[in-house]
Every structure is written in structure tokens, then in C-alpha cells.
C-alpha positions in Angstrom: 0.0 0.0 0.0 1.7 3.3 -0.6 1.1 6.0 1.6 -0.3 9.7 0.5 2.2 11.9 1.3 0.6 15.0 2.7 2.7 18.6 2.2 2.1 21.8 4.2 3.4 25.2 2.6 4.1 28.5 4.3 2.0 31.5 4.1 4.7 33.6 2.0 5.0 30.7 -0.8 0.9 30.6 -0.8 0.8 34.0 -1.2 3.3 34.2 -3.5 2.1 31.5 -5.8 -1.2 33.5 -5.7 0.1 36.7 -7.0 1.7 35.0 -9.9 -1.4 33.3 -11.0 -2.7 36.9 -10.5 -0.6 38.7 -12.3 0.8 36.8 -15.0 -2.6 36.4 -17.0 -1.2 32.7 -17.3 -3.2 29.6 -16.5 -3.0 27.9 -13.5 -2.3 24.6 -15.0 1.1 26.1 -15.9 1.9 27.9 -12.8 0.8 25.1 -10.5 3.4 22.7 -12.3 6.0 25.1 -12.8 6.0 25.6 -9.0 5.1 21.8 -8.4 2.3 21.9 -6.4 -1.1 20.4 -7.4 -3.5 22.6 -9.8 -5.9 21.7 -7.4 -4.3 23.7 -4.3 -3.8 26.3 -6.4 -7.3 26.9 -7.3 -7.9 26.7 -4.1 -5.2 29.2 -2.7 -6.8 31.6 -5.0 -10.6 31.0 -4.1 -10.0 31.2 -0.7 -7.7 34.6 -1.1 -10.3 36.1 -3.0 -13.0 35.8 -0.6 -11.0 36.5 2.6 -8.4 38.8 1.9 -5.8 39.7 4.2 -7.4 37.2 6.9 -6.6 34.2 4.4 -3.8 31.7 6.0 -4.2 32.5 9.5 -2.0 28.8 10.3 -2.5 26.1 11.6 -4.3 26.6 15.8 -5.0 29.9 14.9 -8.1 31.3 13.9 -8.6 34.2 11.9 -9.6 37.6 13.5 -12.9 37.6 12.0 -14.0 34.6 13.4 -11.9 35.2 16.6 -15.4 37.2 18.0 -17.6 34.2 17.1 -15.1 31.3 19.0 -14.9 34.0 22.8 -19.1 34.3 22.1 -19.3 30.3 22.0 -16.9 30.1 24.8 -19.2 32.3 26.9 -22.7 30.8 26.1 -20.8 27.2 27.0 -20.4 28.8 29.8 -23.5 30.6 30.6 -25.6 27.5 29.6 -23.3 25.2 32.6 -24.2 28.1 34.9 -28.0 28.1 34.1 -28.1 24.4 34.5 -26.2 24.3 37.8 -28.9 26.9 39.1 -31.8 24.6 37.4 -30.8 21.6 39.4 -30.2 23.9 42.7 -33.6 25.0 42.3 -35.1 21.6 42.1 -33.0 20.6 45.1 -34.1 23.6 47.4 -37.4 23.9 46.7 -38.2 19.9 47.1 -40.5 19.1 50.2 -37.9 18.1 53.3 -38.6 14.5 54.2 
């Protein structure tokens, strides 16, 4: 069985591979083999620099600052929701007829 060998670039050759696909005019096909990456990746590269911009590669833990709001607002309802639920269960202990 042979093993898929899985390769990780850095954010400058992304980038840079982007804005020569950009600015050359030439196709990807050709820049994606000149560079010897898959046309795939390239495409992809591209796609995902055109919709996010400056935010695009963040790496790999890290979370782009866009989203960064959305992951500390899920953080705090996790926590809100364990604190509602603590109180629920108080409740129904406390307010139980003693025995």
C-alpha cells in the first residue's frame, strides 16, 4: 500500500504563488506545475484569497480575527448554559418538600 504523502506550505510561498497566478494572466495549469504543487491547491489558494483577503492563511491553531469574535461568544454561552443548569438543578433541590 503506498502512503499519500501530505505537504504543508508556508504562508509567503501561498501567497506568492497566488500573486503569480494573478498577475501573470497565465493559467493555473502552468503555474501550479512550474511551482510543483497540485492545480488543485492552487485553485484553491486563489478562491480562498479572493474571498477573505488579508485574513486568508491564519496557520495552523489559529483562527482568523474575523472569526476570533464568534469562538470568545461560544466560549461564553458554553459557559452561561453550565451556569443556568447548575442553578436549574439547585432549584429543584431547594425547593423539594424536606422529608
Amino acid at each position: 500500500m503506498s502512503r499519500r504523502i501530505v505537504r504543508t506550505y508556508d504562508k509567503e510561498f501561498k501567497l506568492n504563488a497566488i500573486r503569480l497566478y494573478l498577475e501573470s494572466g497565465r493559467p493555473s495549469k502552468q503555474i501550479s506545475a512550474e511551482l510543483g504543487i497540485p492545480d488543485g491547491t492552487l485553485v484553491t489558494w486563489v478562491r480562498s484569497y479572493k474571498k477573505d483577503g488579508g485574513e486568508v492563511f491564519p496557520g495552523k491553531g489559529h483562527v482568523k480575527p474575523s472569526d476570533e469574535e464568534v469562538v470568545n461568544l461560544r466560549k461564553e454561552l458554553a459557559i452561561a448554559r453550565e451556569e443556568r443548569d447548575i442553578l436549574k438543578k439547585a432549584l429543584g433541590i431547594f425547593s423539594s418538600p424536606r422529608k
